[in-house]
N, C-alpha and C positions, 0 to 999 in steps of 0.2 A: 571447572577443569583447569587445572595450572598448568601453565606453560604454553606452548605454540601447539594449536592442535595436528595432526597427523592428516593424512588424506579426509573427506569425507566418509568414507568407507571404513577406514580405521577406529575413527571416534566412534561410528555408531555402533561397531561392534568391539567397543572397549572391555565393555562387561560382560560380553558375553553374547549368544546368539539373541539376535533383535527381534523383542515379539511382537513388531506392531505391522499397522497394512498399511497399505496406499489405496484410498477409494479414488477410481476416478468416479465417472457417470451409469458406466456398463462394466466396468470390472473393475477388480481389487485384488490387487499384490503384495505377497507378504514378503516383507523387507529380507527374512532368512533367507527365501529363495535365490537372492542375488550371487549367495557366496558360492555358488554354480551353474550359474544360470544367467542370459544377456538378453536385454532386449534390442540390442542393435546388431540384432540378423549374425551372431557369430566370429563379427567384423571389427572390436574394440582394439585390436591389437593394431590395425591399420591405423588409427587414427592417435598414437602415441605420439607423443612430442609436438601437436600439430596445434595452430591455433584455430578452433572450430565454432560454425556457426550455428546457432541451435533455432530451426526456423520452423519450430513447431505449433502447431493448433494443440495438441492435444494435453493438456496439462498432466496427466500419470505418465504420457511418454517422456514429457519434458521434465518431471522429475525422475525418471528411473534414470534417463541419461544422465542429470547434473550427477548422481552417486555414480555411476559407476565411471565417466570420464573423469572426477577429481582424482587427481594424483599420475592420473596418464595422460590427457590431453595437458600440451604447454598452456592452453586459452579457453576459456570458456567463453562465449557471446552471448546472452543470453537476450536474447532478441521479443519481446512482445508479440502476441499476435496480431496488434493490428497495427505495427511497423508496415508500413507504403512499402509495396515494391520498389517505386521508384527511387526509395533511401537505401535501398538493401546494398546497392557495389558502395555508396558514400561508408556503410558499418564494414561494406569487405577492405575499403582500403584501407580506414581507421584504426582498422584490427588486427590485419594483416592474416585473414582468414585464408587459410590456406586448406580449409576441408568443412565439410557441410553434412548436419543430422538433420534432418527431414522426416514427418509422417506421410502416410498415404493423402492427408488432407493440403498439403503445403507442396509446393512447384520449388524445384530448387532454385538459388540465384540465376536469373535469367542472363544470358550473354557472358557468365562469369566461369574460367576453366577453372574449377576446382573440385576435388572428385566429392561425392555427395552418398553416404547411408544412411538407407530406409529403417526406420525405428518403429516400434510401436508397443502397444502396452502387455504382447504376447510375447514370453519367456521360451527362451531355447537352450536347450543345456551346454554349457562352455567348462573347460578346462578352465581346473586353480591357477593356471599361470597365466592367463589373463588378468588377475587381479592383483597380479605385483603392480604395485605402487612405486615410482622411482624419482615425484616431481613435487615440487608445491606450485600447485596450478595459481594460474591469475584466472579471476572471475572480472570479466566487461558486461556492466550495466549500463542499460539506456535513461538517458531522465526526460525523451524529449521521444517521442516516435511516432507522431501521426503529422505533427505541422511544421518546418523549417529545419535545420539540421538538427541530429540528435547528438547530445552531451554524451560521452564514450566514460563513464568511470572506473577505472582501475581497483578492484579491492583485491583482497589475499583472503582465504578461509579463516584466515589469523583474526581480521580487522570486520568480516560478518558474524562472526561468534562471539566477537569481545564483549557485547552485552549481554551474553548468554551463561555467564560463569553461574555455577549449581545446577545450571540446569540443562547440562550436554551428560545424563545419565539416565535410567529409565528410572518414572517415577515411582512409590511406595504403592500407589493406588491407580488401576488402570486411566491414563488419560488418553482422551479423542479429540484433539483439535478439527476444527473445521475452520474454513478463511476463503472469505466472498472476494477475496484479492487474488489475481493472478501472481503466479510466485515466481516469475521474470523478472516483477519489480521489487524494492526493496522491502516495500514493508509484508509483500505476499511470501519472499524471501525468506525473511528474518521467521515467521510464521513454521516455513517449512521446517528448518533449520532444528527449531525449538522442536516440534512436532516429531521428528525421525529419532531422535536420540530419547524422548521421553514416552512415545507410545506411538499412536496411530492420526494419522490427518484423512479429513473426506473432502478431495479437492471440486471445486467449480469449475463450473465450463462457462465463456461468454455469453452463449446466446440461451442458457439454459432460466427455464422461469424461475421465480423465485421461492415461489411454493416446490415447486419438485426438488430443489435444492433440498430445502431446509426439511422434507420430507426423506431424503437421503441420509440426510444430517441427524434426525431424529430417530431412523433404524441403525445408523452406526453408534446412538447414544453419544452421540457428543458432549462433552464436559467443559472444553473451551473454544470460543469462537470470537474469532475478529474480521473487521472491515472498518469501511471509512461514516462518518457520517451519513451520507448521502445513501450508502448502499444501507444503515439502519433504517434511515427513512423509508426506503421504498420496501423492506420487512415488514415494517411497522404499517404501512399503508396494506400491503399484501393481504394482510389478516394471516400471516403464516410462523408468526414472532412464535403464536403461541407451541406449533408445534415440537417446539425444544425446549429443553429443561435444565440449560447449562450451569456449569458453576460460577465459569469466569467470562467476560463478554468485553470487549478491548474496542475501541478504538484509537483510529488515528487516520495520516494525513489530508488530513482536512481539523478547522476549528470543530471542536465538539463545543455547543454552546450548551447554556444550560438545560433548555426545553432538552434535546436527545437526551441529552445523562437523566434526565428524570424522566422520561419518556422508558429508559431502558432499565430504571428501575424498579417502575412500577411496572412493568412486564416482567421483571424475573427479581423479586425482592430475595429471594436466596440464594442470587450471583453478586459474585467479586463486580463491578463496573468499576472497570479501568480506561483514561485515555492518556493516548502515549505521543511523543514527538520523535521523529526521524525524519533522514532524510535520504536521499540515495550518494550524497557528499558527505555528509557529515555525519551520519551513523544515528546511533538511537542516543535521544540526551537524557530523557525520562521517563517516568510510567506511574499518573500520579490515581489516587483508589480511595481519595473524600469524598467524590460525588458533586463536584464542584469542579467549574470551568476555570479555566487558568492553571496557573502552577504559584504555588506558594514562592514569594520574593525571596526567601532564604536559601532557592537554588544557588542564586547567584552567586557567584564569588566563590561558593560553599567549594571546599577541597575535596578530592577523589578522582576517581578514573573518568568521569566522565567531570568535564568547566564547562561553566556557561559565564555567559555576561552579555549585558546590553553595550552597544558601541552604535552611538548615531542612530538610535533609536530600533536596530535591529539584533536580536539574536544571535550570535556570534558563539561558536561549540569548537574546544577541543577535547580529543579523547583519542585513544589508538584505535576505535574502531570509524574513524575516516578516511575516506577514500585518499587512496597512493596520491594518484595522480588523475588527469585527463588526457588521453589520447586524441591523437587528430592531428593535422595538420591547420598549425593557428592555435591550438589551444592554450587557453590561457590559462594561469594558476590556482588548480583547485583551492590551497589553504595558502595564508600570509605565509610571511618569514619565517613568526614566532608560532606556526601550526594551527592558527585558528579559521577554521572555516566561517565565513558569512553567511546565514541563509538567507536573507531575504526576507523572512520574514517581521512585521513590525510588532513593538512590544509596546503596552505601555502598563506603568506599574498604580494601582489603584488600593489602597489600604492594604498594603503588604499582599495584597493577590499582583500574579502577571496576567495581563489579558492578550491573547494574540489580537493584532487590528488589521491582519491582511497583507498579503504582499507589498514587496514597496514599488512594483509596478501596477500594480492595482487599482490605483486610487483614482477616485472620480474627482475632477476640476471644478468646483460650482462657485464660478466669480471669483476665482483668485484661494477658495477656499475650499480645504482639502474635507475629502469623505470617504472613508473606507468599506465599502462594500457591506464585508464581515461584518461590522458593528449595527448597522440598521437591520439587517437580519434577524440578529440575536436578538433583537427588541421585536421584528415580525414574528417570529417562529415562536418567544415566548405565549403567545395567545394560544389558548386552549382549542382551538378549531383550525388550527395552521399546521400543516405536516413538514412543508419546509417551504423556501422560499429564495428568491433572485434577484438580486439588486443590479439593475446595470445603469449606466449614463442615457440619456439624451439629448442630442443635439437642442440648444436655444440660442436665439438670435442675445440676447440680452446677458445671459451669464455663461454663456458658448457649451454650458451643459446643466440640465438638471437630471435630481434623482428620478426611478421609477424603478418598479419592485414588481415582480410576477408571483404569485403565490399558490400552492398546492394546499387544498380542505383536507382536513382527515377527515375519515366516513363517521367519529364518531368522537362526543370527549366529557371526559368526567363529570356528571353533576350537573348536564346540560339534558333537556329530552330531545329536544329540534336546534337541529342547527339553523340559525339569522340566516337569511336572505343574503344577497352578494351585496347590495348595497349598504345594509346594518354592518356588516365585516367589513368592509372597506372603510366605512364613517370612523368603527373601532379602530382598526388598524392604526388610521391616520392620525386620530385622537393619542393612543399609546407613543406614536412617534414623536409625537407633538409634546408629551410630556417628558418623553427619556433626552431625546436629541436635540441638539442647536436647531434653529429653523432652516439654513440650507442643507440641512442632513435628510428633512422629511420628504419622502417619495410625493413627487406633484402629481404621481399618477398609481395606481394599486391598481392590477389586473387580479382575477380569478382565472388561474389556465387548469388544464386537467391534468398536467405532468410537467416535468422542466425533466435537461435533458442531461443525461448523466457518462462521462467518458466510459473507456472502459479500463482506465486506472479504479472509477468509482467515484471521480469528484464531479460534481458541478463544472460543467460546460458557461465559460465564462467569456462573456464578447471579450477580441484583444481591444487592450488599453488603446 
């Protein structure tokens, strides 16, 4: 779509009345409905100009309000649900939250005078002149919201759809997005985003199982679906992969190692497997569809809308669809001078493949000598009887850390009839280490646990550095 897009609400009905729905868990909304009709109690026009906090549980409430407040609220906050109360006034001052959307499930800011309306996923019929549009709203993403302060990101509708070009139009062929990511966050976001303008999404709820999801998912007929690594693992463990029959099936942030992308295509050999890189700074950099972990060396450098390049050993992205700025008091500078954001994450480049090796706070110390998490991993998880797997430090008197690795069985695996004993997998394991990795890379200890434990972004729960 050229040029700067128009409100939320604009785009999606650029073409025409929008045929697609909103599934939540218990109901589904069809996107037309909106162009007379509010789910915020009849009360949109109150909260014009304002900058507002959106402190919902219920993910179809939390998307009907991000359309219908773009272009009338000044501020979007789009708040996580498992954002601490106790951070809630640190996002009201950061933001300068001057009004509050709420479900029946959610307590407004406590101790905070700001006036606060009830949402929910039940339509009420409103007058056309509520949906004059008069602003280009600012969207505030969180990148931090359960542990120390959270990072406030500043984008424009402009700068979350810029990786969206072709495809803010409905598509030839009906599509059904589904996405095991809450879409508070960037990459659940950008999901939505694509999903409203091209046909229909069937969103997740937190504490929802993953079989009755993906059973949802399978009566909406889903065609494309994303999450992160972690949340395919535990599909993949569920036994409920099979229930759907998508086209396209996406990952991202988190490393896709090789075991999942082959893991996700021999579960659906007649789906697209794509995994992709974003960040909620830096925007989406790619979205590569070989079937192979990394990204081919030739990003780099390579000219167009979205640059990359390695700097000190990290990932480094400019492109217009990066975050403005950082709000807050103290915030330091999202991108350099020259517009390039750092993410943090480490590269290193291997026969013209890039391989991600984990954050650059990440790293385990063993004797002076560095170890990335990520990387022994991808050597665990390779094994045919590993679902997934956790690397973390501990404490030694002698090299003041060594490795250990916790591990999750799949219940089953190709061309095996019985799965080995815990002690045969473990001898394996450490054997496989032993041949991929330097010797202080290999785990001095392999657990068999029943689960590891998963945020509710969807990554791996990772002890701090």
């Amino acid at each position: 779509m050229p040029g700067e897009p128009g409100s939320l609400w604009e785009s999606i009905t650029a073409a025409g009345v929008p045929r697609g729905r909103l599934y939540g868990r218990y109901v589904a909304v069809a996107l037309a409905d909106l162009a007379h009709a509010s789910s915020l109690d009849g009360r949109l026009e109150e909260l014009r100009d304002r900058s507002v906090l959106l402190l919902i549980k219920d993910q179809l409430t939390a998307a009907l309000a991000l359309i219908e407040l773009d272009g009338v609220a000044r501020r979007l906050v789009l708040c996580p649900p498992d954002l601490s109360a106790a951070h809630v006034p640190e996002v009201v001052r950061g933001t300068a939250a001057d009004a509050c959307v709420r479900d029946t499930a959610t307590p407004g800011p406590a101790g905070l005078a700001i006036p606060c309306i009830t949402a929910g996923p039940s339509l009420r019929p409103c007058g056309a002149e509520v949906r004059r549009r008069s602003r280009a709203t600012e969207w505030i993403l969180l990148t931090s919201a359960t542990t120390g302060a959270a990072k406030l990101v500043l984008h424009t509708l402009a700068s979350l759809t810029d990786a969206l070009a072709g495809q803010m139009r409905p598509a030839a062929d009906p599509v059904v997005w589904s996405t095991f990511y809450d879409i508070r966050r960037y990459g659940g976001l950008q999901i939505f985003l694509r999903a409203v303008h091209a046909g229909s999404l069937v969103l997740s709820e937190p504490a929802e199982p993953v079989m009755e999801f993906l059973a949802r998912a399978a009566t909406a007929q889903v065609t494309h679906i994303s999450g992160t690594p972690s949340h395919w693992r535990r599909a993949l463990m569920s036994g409920a992969a099979a229930m759907i029959a998508p086209r396209y099936v996406r990952l991202s942030g988190e490393i896709a190692d090789q075991a999942v992308l082959d893991s996700l295509r021999a579960t659906y050999p007649e789906a697209t497997v794509a995994h992709a890189f974003a960040s909620t700074e830096a925007g989406v950099a790619f979205e590569v569809r070989d079937g192979l972990a990394g990204f081919p060396e030739t990003l780099l450098g390579a000219p167009g809308p979205v640059e990359m390049r390695v700097m000190s050993g990290t990932l480094q992205i400019r492109s217009a669809g990066t975050g403005k700025r950082y709000l807050g008091t103290g915030a330091e500078a999202l991108r350099g001078a020259d517009g390039w954001v750092d993410t943090g994450d480490r590269i290193e480049v291997r026969a013209g493949r890039c391989y991600f090796m984990g954050r650059r706070g990440g790293v385990i110390n063993v004797g002076g000598l560095k170890v990335h998490p990520e990387e022994v991993e991808a050597v665990i998880n390779a094994h045919p009887w590993v679902r997934m797997s956790l690397v973390r430090a501990r404490r030694n008197a002698i090299t003041g850390a060594v490795v250990t690795a916790d591990v999750v069985l799949a219940e089953e695996a190709g061309g095996r009839s019985a799965r080995p004993g815990p002690e045969t997998l473990t001898r394996e394991l450490t054997e496989s280490c032993r041949r991929a990795l330097a010797a202080h890379k290999v785990p001095a200890t392999i657990r068999i646990v029943p689960s590891l434990e998963v945020s509710a972004a969807g990554k791996l729960v990772r002890p701090d550095a």
